[in-house]
C-alpha positions in Angstrom: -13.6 -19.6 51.2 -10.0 -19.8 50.5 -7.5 -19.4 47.9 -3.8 -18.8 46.9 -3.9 -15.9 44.7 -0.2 -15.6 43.4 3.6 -16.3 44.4 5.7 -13.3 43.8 9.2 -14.3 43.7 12.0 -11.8 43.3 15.7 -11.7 42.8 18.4 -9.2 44.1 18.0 -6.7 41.3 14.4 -6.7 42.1 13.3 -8.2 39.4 10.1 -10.3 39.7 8.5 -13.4 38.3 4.7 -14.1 39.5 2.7 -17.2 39.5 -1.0 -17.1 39.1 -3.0 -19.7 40.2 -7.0 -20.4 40.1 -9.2 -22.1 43.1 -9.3 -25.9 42.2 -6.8 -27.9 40.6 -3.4 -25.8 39.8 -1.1 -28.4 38.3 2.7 -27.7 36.9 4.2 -30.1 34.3 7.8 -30.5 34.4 10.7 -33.0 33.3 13.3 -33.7 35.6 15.5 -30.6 37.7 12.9 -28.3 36.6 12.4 -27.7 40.5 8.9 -29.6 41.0 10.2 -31.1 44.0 11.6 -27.3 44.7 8.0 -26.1 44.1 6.5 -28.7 46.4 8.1 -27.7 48.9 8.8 -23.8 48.3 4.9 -23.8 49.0 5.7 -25.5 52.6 8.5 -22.8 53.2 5.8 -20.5 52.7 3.7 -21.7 55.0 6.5 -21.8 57.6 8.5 -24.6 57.5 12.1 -24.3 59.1 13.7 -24.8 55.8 16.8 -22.4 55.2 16.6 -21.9 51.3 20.2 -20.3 51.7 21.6 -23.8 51.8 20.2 -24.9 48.4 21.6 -24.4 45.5 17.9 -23.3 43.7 18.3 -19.9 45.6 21.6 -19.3 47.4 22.5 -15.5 46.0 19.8 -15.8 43.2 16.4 -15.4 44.8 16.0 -12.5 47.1 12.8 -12.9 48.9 9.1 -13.9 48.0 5.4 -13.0 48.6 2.5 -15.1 48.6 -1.0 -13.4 48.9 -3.9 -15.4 50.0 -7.5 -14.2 50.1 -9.7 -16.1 53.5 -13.6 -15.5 53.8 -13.0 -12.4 51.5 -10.1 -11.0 53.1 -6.6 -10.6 51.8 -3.2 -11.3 53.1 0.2 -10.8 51.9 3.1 -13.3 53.5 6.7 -12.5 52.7 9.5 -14.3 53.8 13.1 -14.2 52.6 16.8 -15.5 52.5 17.0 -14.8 56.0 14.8 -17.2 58.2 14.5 -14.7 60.5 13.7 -12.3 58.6 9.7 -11.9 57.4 7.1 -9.6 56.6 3.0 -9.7 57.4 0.8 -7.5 55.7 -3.2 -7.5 55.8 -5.8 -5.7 53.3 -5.8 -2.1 53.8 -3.3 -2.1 56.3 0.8 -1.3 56.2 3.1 -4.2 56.1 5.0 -5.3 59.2 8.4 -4.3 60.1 10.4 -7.2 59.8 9.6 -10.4 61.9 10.3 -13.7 63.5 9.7 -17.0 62.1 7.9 -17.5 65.2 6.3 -14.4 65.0 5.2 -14.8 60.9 4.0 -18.3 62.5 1.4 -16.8 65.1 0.0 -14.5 62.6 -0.8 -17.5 60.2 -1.7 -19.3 62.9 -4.5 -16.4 63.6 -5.5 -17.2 60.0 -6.4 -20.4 59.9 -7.7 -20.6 63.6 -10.8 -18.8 63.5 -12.4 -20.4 66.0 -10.6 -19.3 69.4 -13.4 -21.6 70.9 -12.1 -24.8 68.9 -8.7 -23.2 69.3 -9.0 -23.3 72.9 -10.9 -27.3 73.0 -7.7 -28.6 70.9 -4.9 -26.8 73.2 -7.1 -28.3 76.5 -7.7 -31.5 74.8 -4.4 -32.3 73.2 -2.5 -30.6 76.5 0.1 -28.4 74.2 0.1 -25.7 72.3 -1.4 -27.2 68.8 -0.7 -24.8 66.0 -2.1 -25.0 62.2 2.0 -26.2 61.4 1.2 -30.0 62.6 -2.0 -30.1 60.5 0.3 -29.5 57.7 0.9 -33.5 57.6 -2.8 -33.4 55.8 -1.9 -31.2 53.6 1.5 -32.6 51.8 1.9 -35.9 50.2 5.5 -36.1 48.7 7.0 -38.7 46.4 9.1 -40.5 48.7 6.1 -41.4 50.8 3.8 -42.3 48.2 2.2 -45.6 48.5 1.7 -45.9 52.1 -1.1 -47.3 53.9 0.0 -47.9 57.4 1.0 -44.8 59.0 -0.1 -43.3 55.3 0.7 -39.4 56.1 4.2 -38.7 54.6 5.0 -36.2 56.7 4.2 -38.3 59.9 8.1 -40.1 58.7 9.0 -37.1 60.3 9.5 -37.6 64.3 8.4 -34.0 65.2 5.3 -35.1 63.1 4.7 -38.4 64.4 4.3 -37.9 67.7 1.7 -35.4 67.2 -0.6 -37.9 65.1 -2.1 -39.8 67.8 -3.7 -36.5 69.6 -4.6 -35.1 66.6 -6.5 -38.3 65.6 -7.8 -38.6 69.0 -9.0 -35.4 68.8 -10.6 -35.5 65.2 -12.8 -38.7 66.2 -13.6 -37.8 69.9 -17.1 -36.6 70.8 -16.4 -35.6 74.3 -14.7 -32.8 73.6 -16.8 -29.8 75.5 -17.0 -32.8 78.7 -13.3 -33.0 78.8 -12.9 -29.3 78.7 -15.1 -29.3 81.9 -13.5 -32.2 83.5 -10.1 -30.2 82.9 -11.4 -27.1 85.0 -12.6 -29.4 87.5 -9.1 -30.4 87.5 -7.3 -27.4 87.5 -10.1 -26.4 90.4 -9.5 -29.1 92.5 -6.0 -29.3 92.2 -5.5 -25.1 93.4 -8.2 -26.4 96.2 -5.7 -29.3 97.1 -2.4 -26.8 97.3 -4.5 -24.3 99.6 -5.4 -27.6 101.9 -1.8 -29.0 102.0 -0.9 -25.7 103.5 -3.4 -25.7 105.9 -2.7 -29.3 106.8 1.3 -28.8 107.2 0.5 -25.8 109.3 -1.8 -27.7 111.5 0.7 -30.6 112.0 3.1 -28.2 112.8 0.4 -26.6 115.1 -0.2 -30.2 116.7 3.3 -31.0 117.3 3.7 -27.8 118.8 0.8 -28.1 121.2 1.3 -31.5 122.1 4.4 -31.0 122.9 4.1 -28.0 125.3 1.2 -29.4 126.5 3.8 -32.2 128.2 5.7 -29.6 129.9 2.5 -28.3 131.3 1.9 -32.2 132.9 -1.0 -32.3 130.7 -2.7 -35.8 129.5 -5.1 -33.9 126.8 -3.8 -34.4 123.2 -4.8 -31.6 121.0 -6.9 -33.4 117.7 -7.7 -30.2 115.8 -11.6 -30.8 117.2 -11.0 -30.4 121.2 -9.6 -26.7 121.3 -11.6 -25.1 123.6 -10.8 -28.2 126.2 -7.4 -27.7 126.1 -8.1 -23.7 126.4 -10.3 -24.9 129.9 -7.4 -27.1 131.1 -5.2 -24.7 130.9 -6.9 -21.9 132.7 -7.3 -24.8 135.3 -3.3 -24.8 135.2 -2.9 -21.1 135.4 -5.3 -21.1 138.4 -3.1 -23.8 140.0 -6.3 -26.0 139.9 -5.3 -29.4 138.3 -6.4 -32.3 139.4 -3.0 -35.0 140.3 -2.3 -36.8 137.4 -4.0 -39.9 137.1 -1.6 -42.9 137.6 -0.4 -44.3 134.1 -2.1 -48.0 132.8 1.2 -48.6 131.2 4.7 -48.5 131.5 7.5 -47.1 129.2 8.6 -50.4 128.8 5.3 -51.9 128.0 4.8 -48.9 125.4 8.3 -49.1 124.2 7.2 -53.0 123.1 4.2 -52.1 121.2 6.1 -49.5 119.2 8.7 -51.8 118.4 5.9 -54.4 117.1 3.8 -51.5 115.2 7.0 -50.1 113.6 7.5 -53.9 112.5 4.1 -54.6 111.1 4.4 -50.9 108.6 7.6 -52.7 107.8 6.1 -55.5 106.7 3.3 -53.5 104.9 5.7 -51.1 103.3 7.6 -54.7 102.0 4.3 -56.3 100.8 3.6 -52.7 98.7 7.0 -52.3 96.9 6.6 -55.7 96.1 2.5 -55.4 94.3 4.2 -52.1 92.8 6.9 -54.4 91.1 4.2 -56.8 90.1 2.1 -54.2 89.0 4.9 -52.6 86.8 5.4 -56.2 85.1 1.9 -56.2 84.8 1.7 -52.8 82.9 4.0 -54.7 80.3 2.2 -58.0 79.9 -0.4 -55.5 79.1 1.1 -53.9 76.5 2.4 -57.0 75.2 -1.1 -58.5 75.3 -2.3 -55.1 73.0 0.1 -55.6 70.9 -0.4 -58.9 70.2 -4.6 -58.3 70.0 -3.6 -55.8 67.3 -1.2 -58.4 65.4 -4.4 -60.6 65.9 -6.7 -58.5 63.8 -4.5 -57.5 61.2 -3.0 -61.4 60.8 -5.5 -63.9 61.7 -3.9 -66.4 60.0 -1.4 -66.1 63.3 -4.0 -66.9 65.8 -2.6 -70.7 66.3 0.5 -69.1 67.6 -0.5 -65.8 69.3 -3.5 -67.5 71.4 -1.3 -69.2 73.5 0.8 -66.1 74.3 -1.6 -64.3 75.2 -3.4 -66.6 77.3 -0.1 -67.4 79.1 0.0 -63.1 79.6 -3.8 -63.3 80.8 -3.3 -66.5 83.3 0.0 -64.9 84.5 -1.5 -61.4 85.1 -4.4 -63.2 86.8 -2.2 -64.9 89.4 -0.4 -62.4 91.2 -3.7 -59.5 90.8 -4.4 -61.1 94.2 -1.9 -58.7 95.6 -3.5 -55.7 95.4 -6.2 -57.4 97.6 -4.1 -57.3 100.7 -2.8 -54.1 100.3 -4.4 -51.0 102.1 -3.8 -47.7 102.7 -6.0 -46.8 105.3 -4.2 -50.0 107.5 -0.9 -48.1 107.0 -2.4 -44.9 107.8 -3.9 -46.7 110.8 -0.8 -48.1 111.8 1.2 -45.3 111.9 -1.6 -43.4 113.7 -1.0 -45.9 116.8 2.9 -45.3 116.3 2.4 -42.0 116.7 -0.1 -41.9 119.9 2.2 -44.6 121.2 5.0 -42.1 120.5 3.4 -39.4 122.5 2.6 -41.5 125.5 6.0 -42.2 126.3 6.9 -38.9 126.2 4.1 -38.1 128.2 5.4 -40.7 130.7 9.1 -39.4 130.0 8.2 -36.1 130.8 6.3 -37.1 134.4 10.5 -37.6 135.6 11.1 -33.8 134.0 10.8 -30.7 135.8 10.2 -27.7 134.5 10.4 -24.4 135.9 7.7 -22.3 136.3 8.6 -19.3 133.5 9.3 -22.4 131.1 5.7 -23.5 132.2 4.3 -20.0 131.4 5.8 -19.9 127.8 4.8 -23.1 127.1 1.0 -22.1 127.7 1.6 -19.1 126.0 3.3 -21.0 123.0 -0.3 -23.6 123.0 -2.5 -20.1 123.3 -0.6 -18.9 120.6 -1.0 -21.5 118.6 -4.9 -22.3 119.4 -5.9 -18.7 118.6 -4.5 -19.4 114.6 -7.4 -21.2 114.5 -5.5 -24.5 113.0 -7.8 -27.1 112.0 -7.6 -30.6 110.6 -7.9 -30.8 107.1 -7.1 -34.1 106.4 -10.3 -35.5 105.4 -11.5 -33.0 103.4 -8.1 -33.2 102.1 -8.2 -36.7 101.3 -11.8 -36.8 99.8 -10.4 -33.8 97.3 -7.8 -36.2 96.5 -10.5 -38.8 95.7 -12.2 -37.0 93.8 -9.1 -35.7 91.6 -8.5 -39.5 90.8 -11.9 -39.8 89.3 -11.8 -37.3 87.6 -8.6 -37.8 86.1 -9.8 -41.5 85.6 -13.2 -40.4 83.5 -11.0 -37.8 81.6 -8.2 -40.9 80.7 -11.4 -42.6 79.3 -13.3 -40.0 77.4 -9.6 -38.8 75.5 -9.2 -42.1 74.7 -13.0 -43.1 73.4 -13.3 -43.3 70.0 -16.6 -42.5 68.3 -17.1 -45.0 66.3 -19.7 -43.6 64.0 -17.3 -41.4 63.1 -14.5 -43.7 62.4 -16.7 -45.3 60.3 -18.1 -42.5 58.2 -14.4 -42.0 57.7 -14.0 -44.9 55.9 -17.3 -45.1 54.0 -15.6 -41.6 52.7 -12.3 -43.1 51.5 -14.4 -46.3 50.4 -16.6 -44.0 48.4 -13.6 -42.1 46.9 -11.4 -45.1 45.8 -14.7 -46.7 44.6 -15.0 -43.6 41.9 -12.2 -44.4 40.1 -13.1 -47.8 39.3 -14.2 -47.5 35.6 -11.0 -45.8 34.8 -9.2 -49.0 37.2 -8.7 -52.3 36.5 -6.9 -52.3 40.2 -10.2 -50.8 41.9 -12.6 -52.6 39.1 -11.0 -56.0 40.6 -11.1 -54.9 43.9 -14.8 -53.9 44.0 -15.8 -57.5 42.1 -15.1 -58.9 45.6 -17.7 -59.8 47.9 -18.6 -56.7 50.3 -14.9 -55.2 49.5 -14.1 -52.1 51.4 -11.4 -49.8 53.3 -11.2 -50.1 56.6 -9.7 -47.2 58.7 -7.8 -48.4 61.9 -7.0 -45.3 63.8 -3.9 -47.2 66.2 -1.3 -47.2 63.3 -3.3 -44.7 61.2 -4.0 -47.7 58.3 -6.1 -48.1 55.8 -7.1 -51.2 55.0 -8.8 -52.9 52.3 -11.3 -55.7 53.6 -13.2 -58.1 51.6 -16.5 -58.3 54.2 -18.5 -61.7 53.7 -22.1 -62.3 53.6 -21.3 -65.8 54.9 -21.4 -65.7 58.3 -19.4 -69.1 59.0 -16.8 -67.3 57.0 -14.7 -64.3 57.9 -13.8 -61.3 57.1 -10.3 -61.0 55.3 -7.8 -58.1 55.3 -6.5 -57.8 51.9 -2.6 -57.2 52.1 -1.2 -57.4 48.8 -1.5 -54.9 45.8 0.8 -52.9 43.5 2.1 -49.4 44.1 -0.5 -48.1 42.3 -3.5 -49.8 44.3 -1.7 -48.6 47.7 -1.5 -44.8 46.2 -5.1 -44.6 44.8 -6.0 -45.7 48.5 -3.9 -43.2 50.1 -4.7 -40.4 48.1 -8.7 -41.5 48.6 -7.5 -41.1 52.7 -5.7 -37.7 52.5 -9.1 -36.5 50.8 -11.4 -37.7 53.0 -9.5 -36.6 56.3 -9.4 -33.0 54.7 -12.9 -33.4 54.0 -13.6 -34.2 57.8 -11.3 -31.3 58.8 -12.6 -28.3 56.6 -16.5 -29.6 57.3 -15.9 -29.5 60.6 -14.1 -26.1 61.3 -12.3 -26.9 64.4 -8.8 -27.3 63.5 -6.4 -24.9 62.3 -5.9 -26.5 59.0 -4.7 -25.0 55.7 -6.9 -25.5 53.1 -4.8 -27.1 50.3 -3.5 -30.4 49.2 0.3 -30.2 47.6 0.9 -33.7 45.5 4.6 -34.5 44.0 4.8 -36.3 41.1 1.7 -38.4 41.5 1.9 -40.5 38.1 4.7 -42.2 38.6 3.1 -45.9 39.7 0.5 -45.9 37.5 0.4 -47.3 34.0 -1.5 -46.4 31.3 -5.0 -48.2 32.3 -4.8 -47.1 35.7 -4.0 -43.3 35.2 -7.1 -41.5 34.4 -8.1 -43.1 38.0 -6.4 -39.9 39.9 -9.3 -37.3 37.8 -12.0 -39.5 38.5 -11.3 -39.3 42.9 -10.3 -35.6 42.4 -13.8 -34.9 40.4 -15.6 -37.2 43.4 -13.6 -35.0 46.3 -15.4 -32.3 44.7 -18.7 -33.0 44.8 -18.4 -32.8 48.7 -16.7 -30.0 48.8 -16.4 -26.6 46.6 -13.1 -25.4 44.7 -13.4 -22.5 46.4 -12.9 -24.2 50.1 -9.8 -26.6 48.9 -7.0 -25.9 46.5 -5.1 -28.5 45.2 -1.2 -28.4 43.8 -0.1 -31.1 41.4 3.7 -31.4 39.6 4.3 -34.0 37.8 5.7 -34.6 34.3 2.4 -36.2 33.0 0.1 -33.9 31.2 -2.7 -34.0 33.8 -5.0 -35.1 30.4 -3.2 -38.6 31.2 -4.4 -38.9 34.8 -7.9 -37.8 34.1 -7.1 -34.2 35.2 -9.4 -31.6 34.4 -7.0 -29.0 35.4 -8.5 -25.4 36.5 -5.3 -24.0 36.1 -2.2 -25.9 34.4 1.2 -24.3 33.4 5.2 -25.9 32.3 7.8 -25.1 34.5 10.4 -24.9 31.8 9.8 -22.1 29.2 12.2 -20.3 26.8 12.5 -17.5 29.5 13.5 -19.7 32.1 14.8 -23.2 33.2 12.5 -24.3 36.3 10.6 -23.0 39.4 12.9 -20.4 40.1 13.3 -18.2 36.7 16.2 -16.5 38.4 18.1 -20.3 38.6 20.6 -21.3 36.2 21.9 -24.8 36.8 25.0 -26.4 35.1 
């Protein structure tokens, strides 16, 4: 249950003007500069926009503050805010009002509003990977003049950048049904990846360890290399030292020279390896954008099939070229690398080994080295490495199932969607020549396409030698009767299904202006449909226009001019020139 009980607005004398409005349809007629615009989006300022109503003329040193008070699940609230964006007040039913606070503050405490589900709350923050707040779910809830008409990328506030790139998220959150599986994948991840940080440590701290042993194990004339595994051999060996027991060193297979070689040739074959892998990475990159390219012209290809003579080729050029360089990837392995570099590295330590045999070292330097190796041994350092890597593993699964599930669709739900809109522009069809027309076509309906957020209207054949066609061209009034149909049915999915933060209202500028007079009463008849779905008392709707809402079918619950001998507009403390 929800509803906006009244908008007290008040000038600097402290006088006060209060609107009244009902659950359902409140709808303000006004000519023009009687401040519906104003109105529309005084209700947004409200409701937190950034908008800093000391730079417009409406109420710079005429309107002091104002208080809106809004009743949720039979609880009241009482928002103020003022001339001073900075400056607000929060009051709840039976308590005291706030001191003054924030924007970001008055924000949060809205946000706790509407958010009732810390649950859902806590799915969309995960899911969406930001902080999502009720304030982006406003683009549902205000269709403005300007950005009537639309029906690709049909949200008017989505024209808006800070908007836009919030959509696809949101959509992909609205029509995913993986949400409580990518919540657990996401712990996983967060598990996996404190797991990995603790085993990096270990692992630099044992390859310090190593390096340290191995090398003090040289100045010892050892031929043991510590691995992490052989520990207590190397704590044997060197008792046998300190008991001046060692056997003579066994004569070396190999000289420096010989060794020197084979490092030279392993240090050349990484080379090559490290070559051959900057050069897949560049072809993978170019890839990456055929890709796209290919998308994008798949996505041309179902919204313009009449383009299919020249986009076919294109893309299976893209396909043909992506196929022959993929061999590259095939050659490429890092586990050979790793390999490589292993050998480099043992190679490495032999001729040092055989380096040090020419060294001497004095007995006390002797004694510290075993000390150093003792010291080191009884830390306990142990290879991590492959439990390391198979961590890592398992992090790239996991982040490759979560990549798929965010981006999976449900496509029952898609469709449902559109059946919805369908079933809402259908309503209005004895009041429509536009949708009369429309739904004389065979197996006409709206289509929503979630990339590019578009409705559109498809005439679906029986024929199945024939295609479907997308249906492109219509008036101004056709495209708004569709879009309006849209912004219904996605509040319908979002209020049903309680797990958004999402304001229950719908704020409409100045609807009337496409239609003519056989098209008009079209708007009443989808309203009326909207609520059969869902009560008056779950959605409020805000209409001004300059059409008595009689003309557009409107059976207002609430309807009131904005001009009246006691003042000039929205603001009753405004005098214009």
């Amino acid at each position: 249950m929800f509803k906006i009980d009244n908008l007290v607005l008040m000038d600097f004398e402290n006088h006060s003007f209060t609107y009244n409005f009902s659950e359902g349809i409140n709808y303000f007629i006004g000519s023009n500069n009687t401040g519906k615009t104003e109105f529309y989006k005084f209700i947004d300022f409200m409701f937190g926009s950034g908008m800093n109503i000391k730079n417009y003329d409406w109420y710079n040193g005429c309107l002091q503050k104002a208080t809106m008070k809004l009743t949720v699940n039979g609880k009241s609230y009482w928002i103020t805010r003022t001339e001073h964006p900075e400056e607000n007040y929060f009051k709840v039913d039976g308590d005291v009002e706030t001191e003054s606070i924030s924007l970001a503050e008055y924000k949060e405490k809205l946000n706790e509003i509407f958010a009732y589900d810390e649950v859902s709350l806590r799915r969309l923050r995960e899911f969406v990977e930001e902080n999502m707040s009720y304030r982006a779910f406003t683009m549902f809830n205000f269709l403005g003049e300007k950005g009537q008409g639309l029906t690709r990328d049909f949200l008017d506030k989505c024209r808006d950048i800070k908007y836009s790139v919030k959509l696809a998220p949101i959509l992909n959150y609205i029509f995913n049904d993986n949400i409580e599986r990518i919540a657990e994948i996401k712990q996983k991840i967060e598990e996996l990846k404190k797991k990995i940080r603790e085993l990096e440590i270990k692992n630099d701290s044992f390859n310090f360890a190593q390096k340290q042993i191995n090398s003090n194990l040289l100045k010892v004339n050892s031929n043991t290399v510590f691995n992490g595994h052989n520990g207590e051999e190397i704590q044997k060996e060197l008792s046998q030292i300190m008991r001046m027991d060692t056997e003579k060193p066994k004569r070396l297979r190999r000289s420096v020279s010989e060794l020197e070689v084979i490092y030279s040739n392993l240090s050349e074959q990484i080379k090559i390896y490290d070559n051959t892998i900057k050069t897949y990475q560049q072809n993978e990159k170019e890839n990456q954008n055929r890709r796209l390219m290919l998308s994008n012209l798949q996505t041309l290809l179902e919204s313009e099939p009449s383009m299919d003579y020249l986009i076919q080729p294109l893309a299976d050029l893209i396909t043909g070229l992506e196929g022959s360089i993929a061999f590259g990837k095939y050659i490429i392995s890092d586990e050979t690398i790793k390999e490589l570099k292993k050998q480099r590295e043992q190679v490495a330590l032999e001729i040092k080994k055989q380096n040090s045999k020419f060294m001497c070292y004095s007995l006390e330097e002797k004694s510290k080295a075993i000390a150093l190796i003792q010291a080191y041994l009884q830390e306990g350092n142990k290879d991590v490495s492959s439990e390391l890597n198979e961590c890592k593993r398992e992090l790239r699964q996991l982040k490759n199932e979560l990549q798929e599930l965010q981006n999976s669709d449900n496509s029952r739900k898609i469709e449902q969607y559109s059946k919805l809109v369908t079933e809402l522009y259908e309503s209005g069809k004895n009041d429509s020549e536009i949708i009369k027309t429309d739904f004389g076509r065979d197996g006409f309906r709206i289509a929503y396409l979630k990339r590019g957020n578009i409705l559109q209207p498809v005439e679906e054949s029986t024929d199945k030698d024939r295609k479907n066609d997308n249906l492109y061209l219509g008036s101004m009034a056709r495209h708004t009767l569709i879009q309006l149909s849209g912004y219904l049915a996605f509040l319908n999915i979002l209020i049903k299904g309680n797990k958004c933060p999402i304001i229950p209202i719908l704020v409409i500028d100045h609807l009337s202006k496409p239609f003519s007079d056989d098209n008009k009463k079209a708007v009443g008849k989808i309203l009326e449909k909207f609520y059969e779905n869902i009560p008056k008392s779950d959605l409020q709707i805000f209409m001004f226009d300059d059409k008595k809402p009689e003309l557009l079918g409107i059976m207002a619950d609430h309807c009131e001019p904005l001009k009246t001998d006691n003042k000039t507009g929205f603001n009753p403390f405004y005098f214009g020139n």
